[in-house]
N, C-alpha and C positions, 0 to 999 in steps of 0.2 A: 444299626442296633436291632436287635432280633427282638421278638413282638414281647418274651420274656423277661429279657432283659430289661426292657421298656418296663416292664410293670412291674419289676424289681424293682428299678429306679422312684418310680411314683410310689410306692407302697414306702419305700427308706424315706422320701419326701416328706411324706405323710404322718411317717413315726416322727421325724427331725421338726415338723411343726407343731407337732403336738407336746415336743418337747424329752422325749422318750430317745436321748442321745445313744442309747446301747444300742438299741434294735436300728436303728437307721445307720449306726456305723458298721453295723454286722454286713444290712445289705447291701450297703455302697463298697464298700471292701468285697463283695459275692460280685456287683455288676463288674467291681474291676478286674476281678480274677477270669472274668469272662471277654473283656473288654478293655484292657489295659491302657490302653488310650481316649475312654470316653472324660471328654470337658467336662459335662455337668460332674459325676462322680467323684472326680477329679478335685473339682472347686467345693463342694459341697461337703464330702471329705478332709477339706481342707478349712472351713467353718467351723465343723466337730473339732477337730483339733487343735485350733485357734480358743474355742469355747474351754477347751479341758489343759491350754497354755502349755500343748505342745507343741511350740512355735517351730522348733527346727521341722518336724513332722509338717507342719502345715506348709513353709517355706518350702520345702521339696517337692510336694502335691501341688503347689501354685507353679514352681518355676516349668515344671515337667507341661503345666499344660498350658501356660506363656508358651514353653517349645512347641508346643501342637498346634497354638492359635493365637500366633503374636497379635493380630490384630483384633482378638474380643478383648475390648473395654475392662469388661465388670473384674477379669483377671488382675489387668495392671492395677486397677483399683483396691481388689480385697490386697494384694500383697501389697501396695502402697499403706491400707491399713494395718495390716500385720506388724511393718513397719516401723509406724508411727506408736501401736501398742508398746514396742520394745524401747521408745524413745530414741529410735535409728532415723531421724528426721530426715537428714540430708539424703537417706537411699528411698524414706516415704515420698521428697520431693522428687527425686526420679520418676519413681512410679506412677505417679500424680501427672507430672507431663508426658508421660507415653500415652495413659492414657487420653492425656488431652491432645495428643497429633492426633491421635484416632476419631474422635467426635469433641471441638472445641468448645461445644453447645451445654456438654453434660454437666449440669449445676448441682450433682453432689460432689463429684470429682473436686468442680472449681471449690466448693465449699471446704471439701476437705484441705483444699491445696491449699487455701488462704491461712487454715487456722495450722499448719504445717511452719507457712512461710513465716507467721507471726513467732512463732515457737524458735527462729531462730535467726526474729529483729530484723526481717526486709519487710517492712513496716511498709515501703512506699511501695512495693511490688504488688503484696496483700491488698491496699486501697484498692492499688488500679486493675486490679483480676476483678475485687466487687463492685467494685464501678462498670467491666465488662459485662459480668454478670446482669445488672439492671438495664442495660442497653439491651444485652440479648432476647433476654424474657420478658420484656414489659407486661406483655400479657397473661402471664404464669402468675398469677394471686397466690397461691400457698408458697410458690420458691419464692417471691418479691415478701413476703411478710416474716418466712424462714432468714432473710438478711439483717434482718433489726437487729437479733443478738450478736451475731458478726459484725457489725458497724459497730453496735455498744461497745463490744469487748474491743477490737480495734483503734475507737476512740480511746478507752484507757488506757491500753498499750501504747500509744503513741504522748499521751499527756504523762503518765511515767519517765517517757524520756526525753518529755521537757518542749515534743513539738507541739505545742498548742494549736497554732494553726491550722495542722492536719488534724489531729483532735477534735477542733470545733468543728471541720468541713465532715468529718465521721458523724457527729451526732445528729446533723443538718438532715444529713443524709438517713438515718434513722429516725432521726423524726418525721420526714418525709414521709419514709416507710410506713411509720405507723402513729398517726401524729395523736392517737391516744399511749403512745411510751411516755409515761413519766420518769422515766428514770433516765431516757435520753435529756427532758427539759434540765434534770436534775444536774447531771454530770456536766452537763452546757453551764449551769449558774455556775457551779463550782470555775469553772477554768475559767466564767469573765468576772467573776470575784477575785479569782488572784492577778487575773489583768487591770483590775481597777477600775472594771468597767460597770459601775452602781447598777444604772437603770438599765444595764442588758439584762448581768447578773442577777439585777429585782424580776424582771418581767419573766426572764423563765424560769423560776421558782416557784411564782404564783403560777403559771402556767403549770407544773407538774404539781403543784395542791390542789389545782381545781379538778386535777383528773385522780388526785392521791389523796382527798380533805384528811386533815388530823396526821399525816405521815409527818413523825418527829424527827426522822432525820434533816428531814427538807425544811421543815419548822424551826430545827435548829440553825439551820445555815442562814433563814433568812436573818437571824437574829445577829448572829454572827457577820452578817456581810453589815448589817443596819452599825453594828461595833466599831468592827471596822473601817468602816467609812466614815466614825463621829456623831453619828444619827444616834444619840446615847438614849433619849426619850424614846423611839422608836424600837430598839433595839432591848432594851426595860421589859417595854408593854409588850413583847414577842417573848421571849422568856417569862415573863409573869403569865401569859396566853397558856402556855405550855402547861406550867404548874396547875391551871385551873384543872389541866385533865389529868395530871397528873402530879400531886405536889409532894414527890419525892423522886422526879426525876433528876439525876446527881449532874448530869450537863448543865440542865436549867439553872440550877444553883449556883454549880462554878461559875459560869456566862456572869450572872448577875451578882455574884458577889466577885469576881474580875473586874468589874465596871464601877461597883459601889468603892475597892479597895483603889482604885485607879481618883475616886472622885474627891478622896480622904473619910467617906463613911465608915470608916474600920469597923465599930462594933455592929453593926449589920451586916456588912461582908461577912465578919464571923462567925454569925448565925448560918448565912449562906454558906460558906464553908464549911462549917460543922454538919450541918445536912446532905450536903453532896456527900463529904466521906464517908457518913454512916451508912449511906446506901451504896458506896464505891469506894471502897479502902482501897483497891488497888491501882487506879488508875493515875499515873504517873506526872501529869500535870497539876490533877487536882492538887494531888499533896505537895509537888513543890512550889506552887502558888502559894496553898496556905503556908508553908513552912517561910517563903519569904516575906507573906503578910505579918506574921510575927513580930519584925524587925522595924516598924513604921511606930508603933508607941511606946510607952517605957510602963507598960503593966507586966510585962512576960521578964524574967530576968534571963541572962546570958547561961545562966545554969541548966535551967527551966527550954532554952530555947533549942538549946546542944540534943535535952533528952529527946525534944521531939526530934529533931535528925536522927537520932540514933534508933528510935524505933520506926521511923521508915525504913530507915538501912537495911536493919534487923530482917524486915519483913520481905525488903527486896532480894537481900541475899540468900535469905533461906531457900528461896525459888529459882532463883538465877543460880546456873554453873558456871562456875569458870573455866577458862579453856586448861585441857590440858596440855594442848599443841602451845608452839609457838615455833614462829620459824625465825628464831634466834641467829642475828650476823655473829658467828663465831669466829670471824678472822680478827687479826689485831698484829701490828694498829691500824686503825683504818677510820673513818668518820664514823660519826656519831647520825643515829638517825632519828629527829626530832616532829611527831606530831600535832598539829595544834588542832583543836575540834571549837567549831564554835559557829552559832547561827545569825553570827553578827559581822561576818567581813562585810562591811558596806558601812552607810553615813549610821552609824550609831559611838555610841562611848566610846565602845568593846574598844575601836577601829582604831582610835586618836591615840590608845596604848598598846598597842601591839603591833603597830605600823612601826615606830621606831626599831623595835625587834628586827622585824623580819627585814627592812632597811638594812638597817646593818648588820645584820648576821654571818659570822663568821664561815664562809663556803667552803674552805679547807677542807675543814675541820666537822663539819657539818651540814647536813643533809636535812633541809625544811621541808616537809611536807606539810599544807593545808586540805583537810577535813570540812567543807563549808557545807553547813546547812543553810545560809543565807537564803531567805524563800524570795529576794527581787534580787540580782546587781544591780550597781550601779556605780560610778566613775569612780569611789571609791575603792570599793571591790577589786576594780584591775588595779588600781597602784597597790594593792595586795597582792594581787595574783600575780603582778610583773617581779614583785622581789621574792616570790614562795620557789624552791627547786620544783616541786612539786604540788599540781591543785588539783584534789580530788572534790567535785559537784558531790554531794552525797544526801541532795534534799528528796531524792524518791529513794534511797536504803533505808532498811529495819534497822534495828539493834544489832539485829545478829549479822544481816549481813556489811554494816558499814563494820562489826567487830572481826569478820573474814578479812574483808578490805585490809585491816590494819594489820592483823598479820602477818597477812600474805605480803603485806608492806615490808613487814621486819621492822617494825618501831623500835626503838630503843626504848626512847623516853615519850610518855603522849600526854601532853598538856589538855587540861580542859577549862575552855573560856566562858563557861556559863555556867556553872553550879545547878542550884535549884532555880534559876532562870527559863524564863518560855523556852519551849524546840529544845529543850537541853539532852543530853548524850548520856546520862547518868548510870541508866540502867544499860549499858553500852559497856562503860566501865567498871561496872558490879562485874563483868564476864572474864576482867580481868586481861584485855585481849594482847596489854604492853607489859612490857618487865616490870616498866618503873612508872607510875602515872604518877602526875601532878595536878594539883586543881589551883586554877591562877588567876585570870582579871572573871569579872562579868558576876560575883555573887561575894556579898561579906562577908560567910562565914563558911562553916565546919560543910562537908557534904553527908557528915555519918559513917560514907562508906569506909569500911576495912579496906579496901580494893586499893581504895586511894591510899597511895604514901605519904604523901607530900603535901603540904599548901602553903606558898609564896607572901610570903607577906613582913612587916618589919618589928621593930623593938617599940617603935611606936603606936601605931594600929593597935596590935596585939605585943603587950607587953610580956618576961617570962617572969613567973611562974604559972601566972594567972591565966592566959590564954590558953596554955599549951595544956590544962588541963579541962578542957571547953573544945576539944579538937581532938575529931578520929585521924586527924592526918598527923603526922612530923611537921612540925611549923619551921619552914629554912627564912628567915631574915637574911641576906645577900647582904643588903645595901639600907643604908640611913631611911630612904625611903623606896614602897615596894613598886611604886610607877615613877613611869617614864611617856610622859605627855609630848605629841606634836598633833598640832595643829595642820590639815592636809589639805585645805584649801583655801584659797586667798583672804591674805588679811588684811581688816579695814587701820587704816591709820588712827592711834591713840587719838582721842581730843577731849577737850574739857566739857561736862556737861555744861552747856550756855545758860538753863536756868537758875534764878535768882535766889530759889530755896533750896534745900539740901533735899536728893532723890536718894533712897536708901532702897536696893531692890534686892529679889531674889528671883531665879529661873529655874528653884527645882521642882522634882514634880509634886504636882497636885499632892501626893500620897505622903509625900514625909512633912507637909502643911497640916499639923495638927491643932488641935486647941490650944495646947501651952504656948505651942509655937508664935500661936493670933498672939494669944494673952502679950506675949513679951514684944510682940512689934509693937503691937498696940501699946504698952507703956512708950518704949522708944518716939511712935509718933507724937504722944500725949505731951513732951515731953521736948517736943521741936517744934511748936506752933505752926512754921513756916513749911514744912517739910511736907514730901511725898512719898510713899510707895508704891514703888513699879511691880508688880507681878508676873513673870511671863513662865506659861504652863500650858500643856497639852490640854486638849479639856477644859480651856478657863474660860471659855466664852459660854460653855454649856449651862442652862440655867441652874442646874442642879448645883453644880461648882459654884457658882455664882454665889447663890444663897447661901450655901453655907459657910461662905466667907465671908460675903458682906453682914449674915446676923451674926457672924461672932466678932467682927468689929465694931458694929452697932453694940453689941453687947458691954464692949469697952469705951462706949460713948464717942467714937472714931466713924466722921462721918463718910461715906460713900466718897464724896470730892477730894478724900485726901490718896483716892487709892486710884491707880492704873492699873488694869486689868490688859494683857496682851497672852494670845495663846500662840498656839507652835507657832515659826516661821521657815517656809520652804527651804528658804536659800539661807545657808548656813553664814554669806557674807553678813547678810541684814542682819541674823541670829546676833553674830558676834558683835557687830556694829552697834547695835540697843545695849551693851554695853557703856556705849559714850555714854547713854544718857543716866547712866550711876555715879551716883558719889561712893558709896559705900552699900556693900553686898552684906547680906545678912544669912548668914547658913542656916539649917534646918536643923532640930536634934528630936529625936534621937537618932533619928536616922541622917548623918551630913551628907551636904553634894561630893560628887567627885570629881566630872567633868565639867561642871558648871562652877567649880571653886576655881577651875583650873585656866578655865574661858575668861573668869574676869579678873583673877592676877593677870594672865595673859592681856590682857585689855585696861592694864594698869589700873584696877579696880580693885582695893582691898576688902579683904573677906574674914569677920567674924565667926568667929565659931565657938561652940561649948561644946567642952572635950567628957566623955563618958568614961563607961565602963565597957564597952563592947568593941567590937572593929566598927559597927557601921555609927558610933558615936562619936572616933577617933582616928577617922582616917582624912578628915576638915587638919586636924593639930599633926599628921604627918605630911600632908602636903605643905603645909606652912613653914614647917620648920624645914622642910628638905630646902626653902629659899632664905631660911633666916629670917622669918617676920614673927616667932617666936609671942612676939606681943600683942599677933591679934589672937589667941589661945585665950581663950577664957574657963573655970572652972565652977562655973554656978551662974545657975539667971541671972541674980542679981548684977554679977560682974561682966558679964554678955552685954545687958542694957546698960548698963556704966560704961562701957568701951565704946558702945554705938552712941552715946552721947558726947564722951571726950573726943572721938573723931570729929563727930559733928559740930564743935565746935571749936575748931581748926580745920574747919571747912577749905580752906583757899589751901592750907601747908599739902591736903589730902589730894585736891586738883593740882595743884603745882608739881608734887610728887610722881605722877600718872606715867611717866615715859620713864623713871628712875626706877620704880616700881616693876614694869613690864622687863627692862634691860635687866634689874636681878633677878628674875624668873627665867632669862633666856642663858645666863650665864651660870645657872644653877644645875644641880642633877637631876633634876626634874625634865630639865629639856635636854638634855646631855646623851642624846640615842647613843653613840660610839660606847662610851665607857660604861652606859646603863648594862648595854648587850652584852659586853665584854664580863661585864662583871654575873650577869647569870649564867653566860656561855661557860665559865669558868665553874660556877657552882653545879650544871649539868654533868659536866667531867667527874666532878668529884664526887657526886651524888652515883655516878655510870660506875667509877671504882671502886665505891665501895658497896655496890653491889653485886661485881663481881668477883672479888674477895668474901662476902658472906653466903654466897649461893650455892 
């Protein structure tokens, strides 16, 4: 280059770092006209161009002096970035390894290569380049501290899709890095919180508050991991912590009115709910929390409980679009394509009614796809996943994109198994993403939404005229009754309880154990000298639960010794099996059991109930009658403890009865999977025609 040109060049440098892009493209375009082949002009030329997103322009100035100097670096690099701008990853990973046959050492290249290779999910490749990377330069401090965000971000890319192990070995390795990261300690508690792992998931929490004091997010979790594990006290004084510095943070509140509505303090919850939303209307669990805390006392009427659904609806819809796409199967005839969304395939309720479903479901003729937000499997889970055509994991999707998913599926018909329930899909289905939705087990009532068509349910539960105007959806009644109960893991053999007095128990939870509810056991015990009740509940060892059970049978002059207190039990045999040791079950109102009414007919144990006005006071008197025991249906307290008494004193007919009892619940429609399936499979057809005839 001539000494001119030369200083043509530095002078356009000059202008291009000062930022003065005209004048420095004038003279780089001058050195070239003089020099058609100079690199630097060339590449630098081709910066300007890249900066004013004339990519094609820049691409032709990079490749022209790639041809003059295959083997400088910084070239394969800037066009690997060019590249990567236009989201042409796969030709940025090209360029990314030419550059790296050239010098293997160069750690922005590798840097960039990594966050390339992440961009399109070679997760394990990515690791192992920045693992090369810290071998190479151990003694390079600014490239070794430059790694942390690359580890961070890596770690969550790979806990996204579910591989924790390499996740946790990502954050190790970032913490390493820079072991004042708290946001490494943070992301670390997160994933041995959802592994169950307490005192890992404790210690690097506090470890990233001692280097983050007051950071609410981390504050929140610890509270939240303390919840989760059962540590309820702890858990309390962590969210109450929070408030002190903040007493209208709307997490803190939810947490703690979750906890309080879980322990039966309902009207504290309410408080606590009522404060979260004022400060967070919108946030999507809050509200279907509260909307389901509604349902546990009998102050709110079924009127009154509708409008609140409806003004969530309201509020979600007006914000939410729905699709205008759909990729509609428009051949015929042909199967039917049915999705289920629910965050409950595994040992819960949901499981025990939807398993006979998908068991027998007709394959012809239909096409099951499963939707799981289920956040653990477990052996459950696969005798679901083994009977689904199709299981879509969708516990790391948004709304929007599990609402692509569906789709792209070509749903037909998309059932939803949770309502206003935790991890629910709801605003998923505000978007409208299936022809025809349905809203079916895992929630008692109305969703609000317009979106929704449909909700599955019977003449019993929700009777008509009266329900169907307390519902945004079409209420379809199929069958006598709206479940279909089995049992999915071994069961213990019926027997008699051995004790001498009469054991009257309940297993629902903590939350639908209200005062009236004490009040009326408590006559019942008042009432059988001899007698006990068994208690078994989540949370019932917690002293908080504790108290407020034993002072309100204290309150009824019902001493402590007449009551068994048992909380969760792991293994679902022993679950069932504490069964034996009932004479007679006593259901909850307003809120009744469902799978616990179901567990002890199943276990030859009759169940009491008083029948209401709503679904969740009335679905005790539809399982009952779907076996014919019609007689344990009661219509007022008084008649409730009148029943629990007349049982009890036909104590022995009650025991003697226990295998006669179990045998007509097995021969009933209640357990009758074939003809239960048959019979919706049939109402999906007809619901599929006549929507498309009115479309």
């Amino acid at each position: 280059m001539d000494t001119i040109n030369n200083d043509t060049l530095k002078k356009a440098l000059s202008y291009h770092q000062q930022g003065n892009m005209g004048q420095a493209e004038l003279l780089y375009t001058k050195v070239l006209d003089k020099d058609p082949d100079n690199i630097d002009a060339l590449r630098l030329l081709a910066a300007i161009a890249i900066a004013k997103d004339r990519f094609d322009n820049a691409e032709e100035l990079l490749k022209k002096a790639i041809a003059l100097s295959s083997s400088t670096l910084m070239l394969h690099y800037d066009l690997g970035m060019l590249y990567f701008k236009q989201n042409l990853v796969d030709q940025a990973i090209l360029c990314y390894e030419r550059a790296l046959l050239i010098d293997p050492l160069d750690a922005d290249t590798k840097r960039n290569y990594v966050i390339a290779l992440q961009k399109t999910g070679n997760l394990s490749e990515a690791l192992r380049q920045l693992e090369e990377i810290l071998t190479m330069t151990p003694d390079s401090s600014n490239t070794y501290q430059d790694l942390y965000p690359a580890f961070l971000n890596l770690g969550l890319l790979f806990n996204e899709t579910l591989k924790r192990s390499e996740a946790i070995q990502c954050y190790r390795k970032a913490i390493d890095i820079n072991p004042k990261g708290y946001e490494a300690y943070s992301n670390l508690g997160l994933i041995l919180k959802d592994l169950g792992q307490l005192q890992e998931s404790e210690s690097a929490f506090q470890k990233a508050l001692a280097i983050k004091p007051g950071h609410r997010e981390i504050s929140l979790n610890i509270g939240i991991l303390y919840k989760e594990h059962g540590l309820i006290e702890q858990a309390i004084a962590q969210f109450q912590n929070i408030l002190f510095h903040n007493d209208k943070d709307p997490l803190a509140h939810y947490h703690l009115a979750n906890i309080l509505t879980n322990l039966g303090y309902h009207k504290e919850a309410s408080n606590h709910y009522e404060i979260a939303l004022s400060n967070d209307r919108q946030d999507q669990f809050i509200n279907s929390e509260y909307l389901l805390s509604l349902h546990y006392e009998q102050s709110h009427s079924p009127q009154e409980i509708h409008n609140k659904h409806k003004e969530w609806a309201d509020s979600i819809e007006k914000t939410t679009p729905c699709f205008s796409r759909r990729q509609e199967n428009k051949s015929s005839p042909r199967t039917l394509r049915i999705g289920y969304v629910s965050a409950n395939f595994c040992n819960h309720s949901v499981a025990f009614f939807i398993a006979p479903v998908l068991i027998n479901h007709n394959k012809k003729d239909f096409t099951v796809i499963c939707y799981s937000d289920t956040p653990t499997n477990d052996a459950i889970t696969e005798i679901l996943k083994n009977n689904a055509d199709i299981w879509r994991d969708t516990r790391r999707l948004s709304d929007l994109q599990i609402s692509d998913l569906i789709i792209n599926d070509k749903i037909d018909i998309l059932i939803d198994l949770g309502g206003h329930t935790y991890n629910n899909r709801l605003q998923a289905f505000a978007r409208k993403p299936a022809p025809v939705q349905i809203t079916y087990l895992g929630y008692p009532d109305t969703t609000g939404l317009t979106s929704m068509n449909y909700r599955i349910t019977d003449d019993i539960a929700d009777p008509s005229p009266i329900a169907d105007g307390i519902h945004s959806e079409k209420l379809l009644r199929p069958l006598k009754c709206f479940l279909c109960y089995m049992p999915l893991e071994t069961r213990p053999t019926v027997t008699n309880n051995k004790s001498t007095g009469i054991t009257f128990g309940s297993f629902s939870h903590l939350a639908k154990i209200n005062d009236t509810v004490i009040d009326a056991w408590a006559t019942i015990l008042a009432n059988t000298p001899e007698s006990k009740l068994l208690l078994k509940s989540v949370n019932l060892k917690q002293p908080l639960a504790q108290q407020r059970i034993l002072n309100r049978f204290r309150h009824n002059n019902i001493s402590e010794s007449r009551l068994i207190l048992e909380d969760k039990l792991p293994d679902i045999y022993d679950h069932l099996n504490l069964y034996n040791s009932i004479d007679i079950a006593l259901d909850t109102f307003p809120y009744n059991g469902t799978t616990t009414t179901c567990e002890a007919l199943w276990m030859g144990v009759p169940v009491i109930t008083l029948q209401g006005d709503s679904h969740v006071s009335r679905v005790g008197s539809s399982i009952l009658s779907s076996i014919g025991c019609e007689e344990l249906i009661t219509k007022s307290i008084d008649k409730y403890i009148t029943k629990a008494l007349s049982l009890a004193e036909d104590i022995h007919i009650v025991r003697n009865n226990k295998v006669s009892l179990q045998n007509r619940m097995k021969t009933s429609q209640l357990t009758d999977g074939p003809q239960f399936t048959t019979a919706l499979e049939t109402m999906y057809q007809k619901i599929w025609q006549s929507y498309m005839r009115n479309k």
